[in-house]
C-alpha positions as CSV (number, residue, x, y, z in Angstrom):
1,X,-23.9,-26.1,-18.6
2,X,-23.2,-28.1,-15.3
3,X,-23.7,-32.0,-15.6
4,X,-26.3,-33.3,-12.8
5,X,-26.4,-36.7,-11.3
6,X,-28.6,-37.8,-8.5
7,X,-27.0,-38.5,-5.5
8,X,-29.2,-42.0,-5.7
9,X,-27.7,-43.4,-9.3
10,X,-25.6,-45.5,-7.9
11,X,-27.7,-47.7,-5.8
12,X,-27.7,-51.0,-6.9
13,X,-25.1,-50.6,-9.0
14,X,-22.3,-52.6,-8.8
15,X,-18.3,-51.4,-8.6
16,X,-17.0,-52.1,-11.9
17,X,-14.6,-55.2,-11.9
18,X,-13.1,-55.4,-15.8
19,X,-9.5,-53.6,-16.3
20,X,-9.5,-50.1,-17.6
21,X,-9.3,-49.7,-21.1
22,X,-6.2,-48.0,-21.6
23,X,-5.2,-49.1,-25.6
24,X,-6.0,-45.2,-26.7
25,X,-3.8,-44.0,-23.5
26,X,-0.8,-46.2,-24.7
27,X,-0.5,-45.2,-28.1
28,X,-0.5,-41.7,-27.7
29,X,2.3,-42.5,-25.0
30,X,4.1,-44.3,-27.7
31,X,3.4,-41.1,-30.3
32,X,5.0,-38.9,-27.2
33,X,8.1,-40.5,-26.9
34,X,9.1,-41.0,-30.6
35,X,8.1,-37.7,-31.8
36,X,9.5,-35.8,-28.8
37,X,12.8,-37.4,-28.8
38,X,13.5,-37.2,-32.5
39,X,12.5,-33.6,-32.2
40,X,14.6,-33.4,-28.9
41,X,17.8,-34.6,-30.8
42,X,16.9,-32.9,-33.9
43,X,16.9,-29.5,-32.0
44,X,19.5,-30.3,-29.8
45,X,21.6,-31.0,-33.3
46,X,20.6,-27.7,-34.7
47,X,21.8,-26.0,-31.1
48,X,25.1,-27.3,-31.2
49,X,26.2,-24.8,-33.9
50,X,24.9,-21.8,-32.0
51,X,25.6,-22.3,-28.2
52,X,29.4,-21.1,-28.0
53,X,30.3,-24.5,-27.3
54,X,27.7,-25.4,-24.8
55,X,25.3,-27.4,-26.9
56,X,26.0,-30.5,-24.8
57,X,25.0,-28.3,-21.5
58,X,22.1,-27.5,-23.0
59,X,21.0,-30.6,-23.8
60,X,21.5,-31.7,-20.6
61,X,20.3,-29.0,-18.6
62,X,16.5,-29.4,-20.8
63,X,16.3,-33.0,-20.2
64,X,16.9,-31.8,-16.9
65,X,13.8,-30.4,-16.8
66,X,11.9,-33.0,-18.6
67,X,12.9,-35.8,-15.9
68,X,12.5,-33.3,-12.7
69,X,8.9,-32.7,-14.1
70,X,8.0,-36.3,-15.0
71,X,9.5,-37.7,-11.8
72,X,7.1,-35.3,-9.6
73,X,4.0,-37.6,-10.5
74,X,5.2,-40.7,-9.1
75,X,6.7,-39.1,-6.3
76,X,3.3,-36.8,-5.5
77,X,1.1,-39.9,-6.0
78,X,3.2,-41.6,-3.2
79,X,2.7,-38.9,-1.0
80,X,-0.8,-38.3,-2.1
81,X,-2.2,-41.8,-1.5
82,X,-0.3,-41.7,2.0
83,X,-2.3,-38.3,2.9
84,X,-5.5,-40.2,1.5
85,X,-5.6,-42.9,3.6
86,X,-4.2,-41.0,6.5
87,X,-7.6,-38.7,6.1
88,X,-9.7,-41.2,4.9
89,X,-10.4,-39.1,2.0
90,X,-12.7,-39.7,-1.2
91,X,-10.5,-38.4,-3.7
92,X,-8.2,-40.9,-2.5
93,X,-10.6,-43.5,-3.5
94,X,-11.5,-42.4,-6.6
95,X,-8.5,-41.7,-8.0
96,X,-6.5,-44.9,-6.0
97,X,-5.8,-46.5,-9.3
98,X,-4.4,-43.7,-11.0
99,X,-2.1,-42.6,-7.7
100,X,-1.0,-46.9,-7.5
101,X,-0.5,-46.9,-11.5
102,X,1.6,-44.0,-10.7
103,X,3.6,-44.8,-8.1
104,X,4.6,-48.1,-9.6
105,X,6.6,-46.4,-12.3
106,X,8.8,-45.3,-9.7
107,X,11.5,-47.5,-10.4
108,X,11.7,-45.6,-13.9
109,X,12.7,-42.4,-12.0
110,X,16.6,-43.8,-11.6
111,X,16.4,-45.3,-14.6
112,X,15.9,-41.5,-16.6
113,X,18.4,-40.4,-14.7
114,X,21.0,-41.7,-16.2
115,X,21.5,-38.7,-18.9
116,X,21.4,-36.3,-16.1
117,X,24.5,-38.1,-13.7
118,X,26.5,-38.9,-17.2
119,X,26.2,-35.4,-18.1
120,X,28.3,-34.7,-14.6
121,X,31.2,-36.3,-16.1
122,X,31.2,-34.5,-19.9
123,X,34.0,-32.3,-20.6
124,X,35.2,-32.2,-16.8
125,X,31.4,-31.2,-15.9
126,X,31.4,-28.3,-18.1
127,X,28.3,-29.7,-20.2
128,X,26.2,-30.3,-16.8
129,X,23.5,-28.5,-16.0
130,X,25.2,-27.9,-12.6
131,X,28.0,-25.7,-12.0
132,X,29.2,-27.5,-9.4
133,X,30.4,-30.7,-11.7
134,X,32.6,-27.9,-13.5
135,X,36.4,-29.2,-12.5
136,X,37.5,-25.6,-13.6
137,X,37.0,-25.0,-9.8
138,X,39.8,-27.5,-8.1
139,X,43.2,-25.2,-7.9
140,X,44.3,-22.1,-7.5
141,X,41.5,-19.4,-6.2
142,X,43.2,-16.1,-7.3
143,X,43.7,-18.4,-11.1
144,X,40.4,-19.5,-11.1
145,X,39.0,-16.1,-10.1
146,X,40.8,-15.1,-13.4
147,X,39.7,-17.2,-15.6
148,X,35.9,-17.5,-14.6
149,X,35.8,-13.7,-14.0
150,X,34.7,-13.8,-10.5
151,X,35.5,-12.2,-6.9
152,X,38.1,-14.5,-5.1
153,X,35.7,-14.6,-2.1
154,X,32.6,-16.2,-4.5
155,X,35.5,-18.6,-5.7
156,X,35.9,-19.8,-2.3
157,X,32.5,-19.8,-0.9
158,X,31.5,-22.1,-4.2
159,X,35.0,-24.2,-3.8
160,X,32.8,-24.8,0.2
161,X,30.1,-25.9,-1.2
162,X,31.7,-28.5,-4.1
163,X,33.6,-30.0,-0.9
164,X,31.0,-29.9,1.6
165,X,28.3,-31.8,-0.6
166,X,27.7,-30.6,-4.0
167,X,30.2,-33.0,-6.1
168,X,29.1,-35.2,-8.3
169,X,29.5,-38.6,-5.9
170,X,27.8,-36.6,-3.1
171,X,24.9,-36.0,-5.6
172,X,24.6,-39.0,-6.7
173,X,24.8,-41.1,-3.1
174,X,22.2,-38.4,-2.1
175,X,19.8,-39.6,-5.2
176,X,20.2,-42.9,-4.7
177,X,19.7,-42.8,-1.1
178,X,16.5,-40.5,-1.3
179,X,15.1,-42.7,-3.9
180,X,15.6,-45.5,-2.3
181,X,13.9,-44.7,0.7
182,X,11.0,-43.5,-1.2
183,X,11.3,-46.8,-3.2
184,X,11.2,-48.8,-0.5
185,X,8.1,-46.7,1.3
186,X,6.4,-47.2,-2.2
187,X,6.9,-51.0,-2.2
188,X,5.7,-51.9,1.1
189,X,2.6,-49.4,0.9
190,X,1.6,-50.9,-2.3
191,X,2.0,-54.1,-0.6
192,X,-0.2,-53.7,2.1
193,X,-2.7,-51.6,0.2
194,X,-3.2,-54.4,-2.4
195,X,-4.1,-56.7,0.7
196,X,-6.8,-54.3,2.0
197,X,-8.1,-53.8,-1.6
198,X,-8.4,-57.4,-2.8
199,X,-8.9,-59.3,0.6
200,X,-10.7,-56.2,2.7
201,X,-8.5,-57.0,4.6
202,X,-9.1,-55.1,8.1
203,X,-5.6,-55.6,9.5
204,X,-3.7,-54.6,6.5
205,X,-6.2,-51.4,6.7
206,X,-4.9,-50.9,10.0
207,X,-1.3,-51.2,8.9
208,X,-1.7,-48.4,6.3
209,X,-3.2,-46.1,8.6
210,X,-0.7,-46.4,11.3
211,X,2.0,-45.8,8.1
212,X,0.5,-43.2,6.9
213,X,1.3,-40.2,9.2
214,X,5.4,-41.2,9.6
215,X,5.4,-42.0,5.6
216,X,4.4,-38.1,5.0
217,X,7.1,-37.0,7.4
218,X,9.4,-39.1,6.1
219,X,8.5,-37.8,2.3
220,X,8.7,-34.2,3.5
221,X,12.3,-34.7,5.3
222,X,13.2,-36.8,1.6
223,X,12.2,-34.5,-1.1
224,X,13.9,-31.5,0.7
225,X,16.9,-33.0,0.4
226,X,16.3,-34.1,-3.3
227,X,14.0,-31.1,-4.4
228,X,17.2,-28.9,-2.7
229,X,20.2,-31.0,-4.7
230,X,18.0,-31.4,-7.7
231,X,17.3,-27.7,-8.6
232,X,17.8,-25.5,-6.0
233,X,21.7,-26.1,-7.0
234,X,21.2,-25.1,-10.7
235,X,21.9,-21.5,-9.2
236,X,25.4,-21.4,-7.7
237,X,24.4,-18.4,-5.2
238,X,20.7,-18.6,-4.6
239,X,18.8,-20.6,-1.5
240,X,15.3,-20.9,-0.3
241,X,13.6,-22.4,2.3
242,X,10.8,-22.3,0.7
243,X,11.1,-23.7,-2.4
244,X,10.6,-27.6,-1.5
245,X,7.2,-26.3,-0.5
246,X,7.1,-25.0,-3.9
247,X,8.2,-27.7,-5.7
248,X,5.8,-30.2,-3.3
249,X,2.6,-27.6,-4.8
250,X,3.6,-28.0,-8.3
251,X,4.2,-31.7,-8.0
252,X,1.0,-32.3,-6.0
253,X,-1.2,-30.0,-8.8
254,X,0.6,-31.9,-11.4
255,X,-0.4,-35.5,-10.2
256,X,-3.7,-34.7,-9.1
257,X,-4.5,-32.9,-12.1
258,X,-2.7,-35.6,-14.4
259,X,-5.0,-38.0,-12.6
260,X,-8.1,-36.0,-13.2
261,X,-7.7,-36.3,-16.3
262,X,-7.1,-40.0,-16.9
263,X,-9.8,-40.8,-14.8
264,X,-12.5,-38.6,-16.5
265,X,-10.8,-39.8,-19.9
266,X,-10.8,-43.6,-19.9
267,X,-13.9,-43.8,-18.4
268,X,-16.5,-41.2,-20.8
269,X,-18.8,-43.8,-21.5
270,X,-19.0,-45.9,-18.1
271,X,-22.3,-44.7,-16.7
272,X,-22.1,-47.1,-13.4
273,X,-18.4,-45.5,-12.7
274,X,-19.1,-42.1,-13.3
275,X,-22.5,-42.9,-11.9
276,X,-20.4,-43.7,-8.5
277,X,-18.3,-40.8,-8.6
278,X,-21.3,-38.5,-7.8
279,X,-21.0,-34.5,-7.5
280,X,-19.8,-34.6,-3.8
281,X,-16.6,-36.3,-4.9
282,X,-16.4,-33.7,-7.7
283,X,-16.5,-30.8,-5.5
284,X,-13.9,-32.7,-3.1
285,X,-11.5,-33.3,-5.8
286,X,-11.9,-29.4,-7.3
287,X,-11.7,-28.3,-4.1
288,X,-8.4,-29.6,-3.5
289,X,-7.6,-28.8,-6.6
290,X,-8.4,-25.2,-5.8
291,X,-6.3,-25.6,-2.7
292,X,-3.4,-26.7,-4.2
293,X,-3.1,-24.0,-6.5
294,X,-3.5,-21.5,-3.3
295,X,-0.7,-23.1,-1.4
296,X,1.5,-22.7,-4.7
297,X,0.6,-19.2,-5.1
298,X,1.7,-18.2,-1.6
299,X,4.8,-20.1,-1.2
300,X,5.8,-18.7,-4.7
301,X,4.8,-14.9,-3.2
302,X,6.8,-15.9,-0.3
303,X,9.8,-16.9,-1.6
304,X,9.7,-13.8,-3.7
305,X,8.8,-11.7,-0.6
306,X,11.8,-12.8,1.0
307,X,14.2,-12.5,-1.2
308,X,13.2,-8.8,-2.3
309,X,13.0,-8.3,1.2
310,X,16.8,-10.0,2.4
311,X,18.0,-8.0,-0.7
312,X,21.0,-9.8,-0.8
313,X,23.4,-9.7,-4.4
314,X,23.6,-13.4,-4.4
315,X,19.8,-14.4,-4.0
316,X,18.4,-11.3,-5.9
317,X,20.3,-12.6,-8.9
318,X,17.8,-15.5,-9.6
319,X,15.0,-13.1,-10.0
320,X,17.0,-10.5,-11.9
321,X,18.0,-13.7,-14.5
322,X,14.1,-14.0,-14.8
323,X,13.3,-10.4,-15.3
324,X,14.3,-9.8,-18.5
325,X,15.2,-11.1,-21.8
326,X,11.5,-12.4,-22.4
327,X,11.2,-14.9,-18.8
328,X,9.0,-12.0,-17.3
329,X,6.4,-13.1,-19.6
330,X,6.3,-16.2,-18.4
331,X,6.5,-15.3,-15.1
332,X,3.2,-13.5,-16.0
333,X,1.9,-16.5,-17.4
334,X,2.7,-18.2,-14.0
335,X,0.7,-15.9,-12.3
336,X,-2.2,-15.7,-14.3
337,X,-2.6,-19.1,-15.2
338,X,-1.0,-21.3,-12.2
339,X,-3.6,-19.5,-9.9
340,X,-5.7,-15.9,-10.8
341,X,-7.2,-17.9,-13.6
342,X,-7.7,-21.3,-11.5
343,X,-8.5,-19.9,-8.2
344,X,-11.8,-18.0,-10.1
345,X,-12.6,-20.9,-12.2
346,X,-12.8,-23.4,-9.5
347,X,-14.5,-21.4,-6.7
348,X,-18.0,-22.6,-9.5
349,X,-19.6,-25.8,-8.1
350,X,-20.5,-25.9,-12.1
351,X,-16.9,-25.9,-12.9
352,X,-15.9,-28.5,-10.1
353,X,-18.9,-31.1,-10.9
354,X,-18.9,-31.0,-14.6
355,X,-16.1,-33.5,-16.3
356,X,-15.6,-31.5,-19.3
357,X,-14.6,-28.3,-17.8
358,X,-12.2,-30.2,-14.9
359,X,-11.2,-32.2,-18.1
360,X,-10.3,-28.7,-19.3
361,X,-9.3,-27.1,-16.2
362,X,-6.1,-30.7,-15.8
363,X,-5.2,-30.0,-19.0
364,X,-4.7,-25.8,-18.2
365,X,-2.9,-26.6,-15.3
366,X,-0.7,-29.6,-16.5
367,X,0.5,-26.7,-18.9
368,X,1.3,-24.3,-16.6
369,X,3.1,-27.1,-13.9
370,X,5.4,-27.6,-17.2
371,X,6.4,-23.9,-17.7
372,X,6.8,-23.5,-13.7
373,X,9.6,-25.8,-14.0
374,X,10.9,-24.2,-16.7
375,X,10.8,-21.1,-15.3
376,X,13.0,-22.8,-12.3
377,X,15.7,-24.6,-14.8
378,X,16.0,-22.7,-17.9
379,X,17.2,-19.4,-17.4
380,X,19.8,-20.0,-15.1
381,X,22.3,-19.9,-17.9
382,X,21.7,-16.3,-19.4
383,X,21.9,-16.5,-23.0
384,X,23.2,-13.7,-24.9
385,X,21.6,-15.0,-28.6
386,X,19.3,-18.0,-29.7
387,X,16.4,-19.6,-28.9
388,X,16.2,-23.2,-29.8
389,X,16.5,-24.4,-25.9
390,X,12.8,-23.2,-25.0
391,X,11.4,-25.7,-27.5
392,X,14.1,-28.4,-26.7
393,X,12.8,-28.1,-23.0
394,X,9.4,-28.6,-24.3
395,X,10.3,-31.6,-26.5
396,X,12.3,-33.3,-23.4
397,X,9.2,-33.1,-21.4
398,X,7.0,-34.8,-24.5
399,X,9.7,-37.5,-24.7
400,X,10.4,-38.5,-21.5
401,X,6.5,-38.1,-20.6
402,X,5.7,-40.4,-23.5
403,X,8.5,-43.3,-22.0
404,X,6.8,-42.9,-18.9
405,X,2.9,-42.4,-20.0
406,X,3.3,-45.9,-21.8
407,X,4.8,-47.7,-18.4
408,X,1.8,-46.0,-16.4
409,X,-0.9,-46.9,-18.8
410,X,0.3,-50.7,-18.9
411,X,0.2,-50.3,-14.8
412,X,-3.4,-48.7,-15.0
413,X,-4.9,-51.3,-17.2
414,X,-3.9,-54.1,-15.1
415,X,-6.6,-53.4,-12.7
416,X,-10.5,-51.8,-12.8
417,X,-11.2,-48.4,-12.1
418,X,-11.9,-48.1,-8.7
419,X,-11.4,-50.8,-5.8
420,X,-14.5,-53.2,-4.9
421,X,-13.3,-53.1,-0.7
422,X,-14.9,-51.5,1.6
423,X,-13.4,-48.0,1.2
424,X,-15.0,-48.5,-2.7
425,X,-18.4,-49.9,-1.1
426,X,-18.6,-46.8,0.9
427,X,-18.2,-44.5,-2.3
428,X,-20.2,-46.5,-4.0
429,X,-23.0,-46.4,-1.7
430,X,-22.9,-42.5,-0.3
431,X,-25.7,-41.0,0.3
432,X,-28.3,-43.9,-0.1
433,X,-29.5,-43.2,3.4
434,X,-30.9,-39.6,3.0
């Protein structure tokens, strides 16, 4: 049954100024981490014996996963606080704190790396999750054809690309420079949002609208590249233009659904928040919701479309790895769950202004954002036997999330739930004159 609040509640009320409570939030964080990355190295143990001598790789290539997934959220909550003030949205109001407590964890993003650009340098690069670290490929083309069991040509079109850009220097000066400039957008945005918050301060307001419009290009142009070098080049034949869009969806549905959550979690029994976030806010954050899963769906069919229709050997091959030997379920799964199930769900208003369903709803498609990237990493690397690197994916992803979840609840408890400028006033306030 919907929940109902009049549009009037909030009159009087003030905006809440103690920190968020976020104890509860840190200690299942802390739970997270250990128990996903004993299980991790427990599983990853076990794998060893049964991976033809690629239990390394496959340790990598599911941490892999778990830090491409985990880095998305401070990454999307840049972007989405940038698109926020740039449309002077409510949602970007209301869920401020979470996207600031988010973003400053960014620094953290480098810092997980590590396991992923040491693993480019194990066993001449055979243990990466790349093929392109693999040294196997510096020589002679007609040997190496031999001895990889390929076509000469593929060994020169891939020995192209390794000298061209995808080495493991190259991928690392790429990282580090594409991090850094989102670093360094992060730092002074936060700066000159915490001006406007705490001093309403009109200039600095200004300042953040003017930065807005150039920061979301210049996120765009960066996560391309990065989105591109990060998993795109996991598949040594296949391309797509329009996977950065993909990976943008997923990473926007993840942080706005993360948020969501967190928001309508930490804050269950503080009538004069909730009372502020009244149903028109709801709708507008379901909405979006709604929309990002729609955008996600069609690049997904697009890509797909594409490819089916290009019907080249050397791009059809990442579908055909994901056809068979159980993925097609998943793909299923993807379908039904990432949008059929999402896109009916939230079309309800009852759905949208109702915390417990939405509640519901974040936690459905925080799931399936998980399993998309996956369904990106995983079966790259046909396996013939064994299936111990499914749950160690799913472990990396509980680990690293739990290192991270404990850094973003000690950000989000530094500060109250919503901001007490003008921006907050105006929330706060909505709808008193009708």
């Amino acid at each position: 049954m919907a929940e109902h609040h009049d549009d009037h509640a909030a009159e009087g009320v003030a905006i809440p100024t103690d920190p968020v409570n976020t104890a509860g939030l840190k200690t299942i964080a802390l739970i997270c981490a250990a128990a996903g990355l004993i299980a991790f190295a427990a599983l990853g143990f076990l794998n060893i014996g049964s991976a033809n001598g690629y239990g390394l790789r496959d340790l990598s290539m599911t941490y892999l996963i778990g830090w491409v997934f985990w880095a998305s959220l401070p990454l999307g909550s840049l972007f989405l606080i940038l698109v926020g003030v740039m449309t002077s949205a409510s949602w970007g109001v209301v869920l401020r704190r979470c996207f600031v407590a988010s973003v400053r964890t960014l620094w953290l993003v480098p810092v997980l790396m590590v396991p992923v650009a040491a693993s480019l340098f194990v066993g001449d690069g055979t243990q990466s999750p790349y093929w392109w670290a693999d040294r196997g490929y510096e020589g002679d083309v007609a040997s190496i054809a031999a001895a990889k069991q390929m076509r000469p040509e593929g060994v020169v079109e891939n020995q192209h690309k390794i000298h061209d850009l995808l080495n493991p220097v190259r991928f690392l000066i790429v990282s580090g420079v594409g991090l850094g400039l989102m670093g360094g957008l992060a730092l002074y945005t936060l700066a000159v949002m915490r001006k406007n918050d705490e001093g309403n301060d009109t200039a600095a307001y200004q300042t953040l609208r003017k930065l807005a419009g150039p920061g979301v290009v210049l996120w765009v142009l960066t996560m391309t590249v990065l989105s591109t070098i990060w998993v795109v080049s996991v598949e040594s034949t296949w391309a797509s233009s329009m996977f950065p869009i993909v990976f943008g969806m997923n990473a926007f549905l993840t942080t706005f659904s993360f948020c969501i959550f967190v928001f309508y979690t930490v804050n269950p029994d503080k009538s004069d928040t909730l009372a502020i976030v009244k149903d028109k806010f709801r709708i507008d954050m379901g909405t979006l919701t709604l929309a990002f899963t729609m955008v996600w769906a069609y690049a997904s069919f697009s890509q797909y479309m594409l490819i089916w229709a290009g019907n080249l050997p050397e791009e059809v091959a990442y579908y055909r790895k994901r056809g068979d030997h159980g993925w097609e379920y998943l793909a299923y799964f993807l379908m039904a769950f990432h949008w059929l199930v999402p896109f009916v769900a939230l079309l309800f208003r009852e759905v949208k202004t109702n915390t417990k369903l939405m509640r519901g709803m974040c936690v459905l498609l925080f799931t399936v954002c998980v399993a998309d990237v996956i369904w990106w990493v995983l079966p790259c690397v046909p396996r013939e036997a064994g299936t111990l690197h499914v749950p160690m994916a799913v472990a990396a992803v509980v680990g690293v999330g739990g290192v991270w979840g404990y850094f973003f609840a000690r950000e989000l408890g530094s500060r109250p739930a919503l901001p007490a400028n003008a921006e907050g006033q105006f929330v706060a306030t909505w709808g008193h004159h009708h």
